[in-house]
C-alpha positions in Angstrom: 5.2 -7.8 -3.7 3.9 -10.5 -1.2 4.8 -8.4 1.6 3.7 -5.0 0.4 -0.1 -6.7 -0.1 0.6 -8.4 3.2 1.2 -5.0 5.1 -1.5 -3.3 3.2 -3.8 -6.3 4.6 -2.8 -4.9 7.7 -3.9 -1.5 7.2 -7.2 -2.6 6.0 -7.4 -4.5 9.5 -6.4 -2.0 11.7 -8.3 0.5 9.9 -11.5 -1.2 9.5 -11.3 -2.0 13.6 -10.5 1.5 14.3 -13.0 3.0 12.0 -15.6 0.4 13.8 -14.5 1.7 17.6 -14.9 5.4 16.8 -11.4 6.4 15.4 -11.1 8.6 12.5 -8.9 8.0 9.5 -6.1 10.3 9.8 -4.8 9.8 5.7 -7.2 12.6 3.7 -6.9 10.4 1.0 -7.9 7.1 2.8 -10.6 8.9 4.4 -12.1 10.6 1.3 -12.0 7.1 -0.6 -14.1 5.5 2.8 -16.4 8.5 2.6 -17.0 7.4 -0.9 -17.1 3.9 -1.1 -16.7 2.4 2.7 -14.7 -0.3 3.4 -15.4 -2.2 0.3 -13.8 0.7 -1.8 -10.8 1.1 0.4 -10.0 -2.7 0.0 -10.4 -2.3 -3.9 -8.0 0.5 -4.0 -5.4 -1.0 -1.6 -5.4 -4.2 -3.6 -5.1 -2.1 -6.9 -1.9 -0.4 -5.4 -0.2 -3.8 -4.7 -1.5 -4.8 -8.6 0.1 -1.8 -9.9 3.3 -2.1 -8.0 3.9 -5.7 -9.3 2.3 -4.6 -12.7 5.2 -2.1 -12.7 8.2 -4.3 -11.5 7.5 -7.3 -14.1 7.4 -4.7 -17.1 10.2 -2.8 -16.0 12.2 -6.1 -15.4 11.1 -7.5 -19.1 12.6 -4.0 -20.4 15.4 -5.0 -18.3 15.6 -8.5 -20.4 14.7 -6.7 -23.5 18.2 -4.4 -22.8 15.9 -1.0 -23.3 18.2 1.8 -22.6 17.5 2.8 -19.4 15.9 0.4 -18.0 18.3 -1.0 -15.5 17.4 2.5 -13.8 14.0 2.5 -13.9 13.7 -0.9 -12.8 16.0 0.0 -10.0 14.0 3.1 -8.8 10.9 1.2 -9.2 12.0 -1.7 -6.6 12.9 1.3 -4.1 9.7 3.1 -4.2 7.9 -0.1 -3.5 10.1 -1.2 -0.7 10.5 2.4 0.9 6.7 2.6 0.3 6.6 -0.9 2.2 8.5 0.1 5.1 6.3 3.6 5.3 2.8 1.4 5.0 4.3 -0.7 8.1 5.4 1.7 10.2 2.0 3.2 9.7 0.3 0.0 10.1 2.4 -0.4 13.9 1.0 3.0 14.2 -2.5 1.9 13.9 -1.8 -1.0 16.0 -0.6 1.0 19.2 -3.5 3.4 18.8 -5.9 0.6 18.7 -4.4 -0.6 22.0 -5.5 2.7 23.6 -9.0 2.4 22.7 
């Protein structure tokens, strides 16, 4: 979970420097949560993903412990989403990076 909140500190950086030299956000979602809220919002929701992902992984592991049927799977898939939606938030995050380069 460390580096998922990591990379999504990233995004906030890149996006809050972009935002501030002209760039517009690209993610419908990101942008319509900025359009809301600004920057302020966009942090809250970003930390709130990384809360929820390790909210997720501790309950699915106790089921785990608990011997839940089922839960060996869940707990399983819910490690992948978080580390495939790790991966996709960095590669986006390079993204961001290179872009800012060009500005």
């Amino acid at each position: 979970m460390g580096l998922l909140g990591a990379i999504e500190s990233t995004d906030v950086i890149t996006t809050a420097i972009g935002r501030a030299n002209g760039a517009i956000e690209a993610m419908p979602i990101s942008a319509a949560v900025m359009n809301e809220g600004g920057m302020t919002l966009f942090v809250v929701v970003k930390a709130a993903l990384v809360v929820a992902g390790a909210v997720a992984v501790f309950i699915t592991l106790r089921w785990v412990r608990l011997d839940r049927p089922g839960a060996v799977a869940l707990y399983t898939f819910t490690l992948a989403a978080i580390r495939g939606s790790t991966v996709a938030l960095a590669v986006v995050s390079l993204h961001n990076a290179v872009i800012l380069k060009s500005l």
